[in-house]
C-alpha positions as a Python dict, from the first residue, in 0.01 Angstrom:
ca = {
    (1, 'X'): (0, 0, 0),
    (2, 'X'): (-364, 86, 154),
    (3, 'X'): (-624, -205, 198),
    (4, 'X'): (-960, -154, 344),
    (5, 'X'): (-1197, -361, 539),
    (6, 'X'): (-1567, -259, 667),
    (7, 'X'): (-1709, -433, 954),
    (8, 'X'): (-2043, -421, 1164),
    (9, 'X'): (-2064, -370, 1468),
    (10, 'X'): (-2334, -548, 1683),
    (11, 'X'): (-2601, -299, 1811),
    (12, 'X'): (-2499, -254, 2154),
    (13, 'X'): (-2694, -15, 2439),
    (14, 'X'): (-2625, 309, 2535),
    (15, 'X'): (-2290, 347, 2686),
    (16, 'X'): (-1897, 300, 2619),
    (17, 'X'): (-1835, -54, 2475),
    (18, 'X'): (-1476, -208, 2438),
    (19, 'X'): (-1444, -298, 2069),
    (20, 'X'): (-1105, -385, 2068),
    (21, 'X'): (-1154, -730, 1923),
    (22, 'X'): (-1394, -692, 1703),
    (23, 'X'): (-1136, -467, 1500),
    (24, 'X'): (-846, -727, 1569),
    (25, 'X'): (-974, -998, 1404),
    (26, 'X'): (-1092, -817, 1111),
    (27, 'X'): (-741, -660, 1097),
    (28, 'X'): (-556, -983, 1132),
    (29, 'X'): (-197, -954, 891),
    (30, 'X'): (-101, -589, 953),
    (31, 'X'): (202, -455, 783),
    (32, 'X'): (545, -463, 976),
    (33, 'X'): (510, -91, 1052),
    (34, 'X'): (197, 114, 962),
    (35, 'X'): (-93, 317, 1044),
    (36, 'X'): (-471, 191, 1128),
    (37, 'X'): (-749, 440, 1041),
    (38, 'X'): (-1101, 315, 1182),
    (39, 'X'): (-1393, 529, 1085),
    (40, 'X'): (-1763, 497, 1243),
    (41, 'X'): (-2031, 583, 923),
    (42, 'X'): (-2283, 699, 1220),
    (43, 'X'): (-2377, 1104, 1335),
    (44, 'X'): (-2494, 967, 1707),
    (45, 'X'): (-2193, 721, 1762),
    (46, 'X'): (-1789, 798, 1818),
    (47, 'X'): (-1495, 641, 1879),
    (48, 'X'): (-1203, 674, 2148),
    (49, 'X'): (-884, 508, 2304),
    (50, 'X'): (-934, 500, 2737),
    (51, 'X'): (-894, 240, 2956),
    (52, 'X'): (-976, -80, 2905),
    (53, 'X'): (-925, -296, 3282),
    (54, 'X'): (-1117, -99, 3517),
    (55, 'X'): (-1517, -128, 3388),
    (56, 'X'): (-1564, 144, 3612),
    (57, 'X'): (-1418, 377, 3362),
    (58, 'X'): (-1673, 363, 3081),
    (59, 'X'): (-1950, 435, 3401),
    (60, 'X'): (-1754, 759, 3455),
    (61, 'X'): (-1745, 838, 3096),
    (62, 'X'): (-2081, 797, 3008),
    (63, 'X'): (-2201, 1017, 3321),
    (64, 'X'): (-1948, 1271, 3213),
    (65, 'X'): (-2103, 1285, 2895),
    (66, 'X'): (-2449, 1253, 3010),
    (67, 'X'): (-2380, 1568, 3253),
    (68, 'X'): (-2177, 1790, 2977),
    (69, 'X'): (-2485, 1727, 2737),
    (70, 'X'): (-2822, 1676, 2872),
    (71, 'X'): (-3133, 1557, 2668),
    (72, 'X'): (-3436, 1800, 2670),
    (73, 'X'): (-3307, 2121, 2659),
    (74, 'X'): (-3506, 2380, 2560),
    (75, 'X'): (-3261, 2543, 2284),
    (76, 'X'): (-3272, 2240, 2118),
    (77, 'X'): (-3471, 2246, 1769),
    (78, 'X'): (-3376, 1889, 1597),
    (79, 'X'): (-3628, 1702, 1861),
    (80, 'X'): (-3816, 1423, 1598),
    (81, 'X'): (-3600, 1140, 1639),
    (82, 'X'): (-3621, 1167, 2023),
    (83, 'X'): (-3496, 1297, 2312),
    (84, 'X'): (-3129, 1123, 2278),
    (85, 'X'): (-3105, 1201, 1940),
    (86, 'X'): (-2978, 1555, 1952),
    (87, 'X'): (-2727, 1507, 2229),
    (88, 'X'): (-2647, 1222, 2055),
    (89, 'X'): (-2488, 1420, 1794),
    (90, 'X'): (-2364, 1653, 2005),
    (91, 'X'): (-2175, 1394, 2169),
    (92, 'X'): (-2041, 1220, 1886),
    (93, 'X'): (-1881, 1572, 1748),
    (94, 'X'): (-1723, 1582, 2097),
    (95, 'X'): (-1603, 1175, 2072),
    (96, 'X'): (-1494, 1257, 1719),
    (97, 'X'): (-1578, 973, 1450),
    (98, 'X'): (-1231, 811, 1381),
    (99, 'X'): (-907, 658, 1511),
    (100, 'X'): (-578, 658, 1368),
    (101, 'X'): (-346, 363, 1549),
    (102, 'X'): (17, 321, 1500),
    (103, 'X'): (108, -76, 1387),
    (104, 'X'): (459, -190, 1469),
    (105, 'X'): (574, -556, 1480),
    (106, 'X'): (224, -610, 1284),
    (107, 'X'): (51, -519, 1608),
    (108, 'X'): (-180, -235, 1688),
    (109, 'X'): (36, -44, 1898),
    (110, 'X'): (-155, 68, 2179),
    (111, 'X'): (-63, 90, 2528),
    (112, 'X'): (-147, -147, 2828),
    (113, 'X'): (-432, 18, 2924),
    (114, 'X'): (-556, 80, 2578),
    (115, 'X'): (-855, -56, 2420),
    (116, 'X'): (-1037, 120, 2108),
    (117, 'X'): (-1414, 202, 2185),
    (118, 'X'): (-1758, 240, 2041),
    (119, 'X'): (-1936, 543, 2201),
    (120, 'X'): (-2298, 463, 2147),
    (121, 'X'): (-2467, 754, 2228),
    (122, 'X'): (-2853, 650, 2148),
    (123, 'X'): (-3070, 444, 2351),
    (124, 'X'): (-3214, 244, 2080),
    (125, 'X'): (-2935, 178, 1753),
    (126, 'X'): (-2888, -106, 1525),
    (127, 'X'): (-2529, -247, 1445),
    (128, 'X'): (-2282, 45, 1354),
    (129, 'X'): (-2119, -13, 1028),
    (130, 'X'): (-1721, 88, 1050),
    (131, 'X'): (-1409, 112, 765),
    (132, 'X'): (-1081, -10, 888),
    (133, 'X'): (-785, 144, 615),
    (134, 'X'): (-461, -23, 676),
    (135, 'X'): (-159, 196, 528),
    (136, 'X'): (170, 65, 510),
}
């Protein structure tokens, strides 16, 4: 059986936000055993599973990122939208747009650390709109 579920996100800022709950409670009878696919509908956004106790983490990531893609190069030719835009996507390709998540015991079966993401890679977004497909 597959059920499906779409969500929005609130707009956050720039940076690496735990969104761990936000999918929870959306996702609140999961099968026995099963498999979670979340999907972000956005080209300047991503997803990813890091750590979710030390805050410290998502500073490190999003300086990583920052330094692995800069804004204003000179090679790059999509510009209109601004100067995060284009690293934006760059970024996201790199983040990837989707999460697939084991479910046992009608959990998400993640591991202590784990928390699921939103990589917002603009300065300036609205909410993110997201599908969560449940197959068990």
């Amino acid at each position: 059986m597959i059920q499906q579920f779409e969500i929005k996100l609130p707009a956050f800022k720039r940076g690496f936000h735990l969104v761990t709950r936000h999918i929870t409670e959306k996702l609140d009878q999961l099968p026995e055993t099963g498999l979670v696919n979340i999907f972000v509908h956005h080209t300047s956004a991503g997803l990813m599973i890091n750590e979710n106790a030390d805050p410290s983490v998502r500073v490190d990531l999003e300086s990583s990122f920052n330094h692995l893609v800069p804004e204003r190069m000179s090679y790059y030719t999509h510009t209109m939208e601004g100067d995060d835009d284009m690293p934006a996507h760059i970024k996201s390709a790199l983040a990837g747009v989707s999460l697939t998540i084991p479910v046992e015991d009608h959990r998400l079966k993640l591991g202590t650390w784990q928390g699921i993401f939103l990589c917002e890679f603009r300065d300036h977004a609205g909410s993110r709109k997201v599908t969560l497909t449940v197959y068990s």
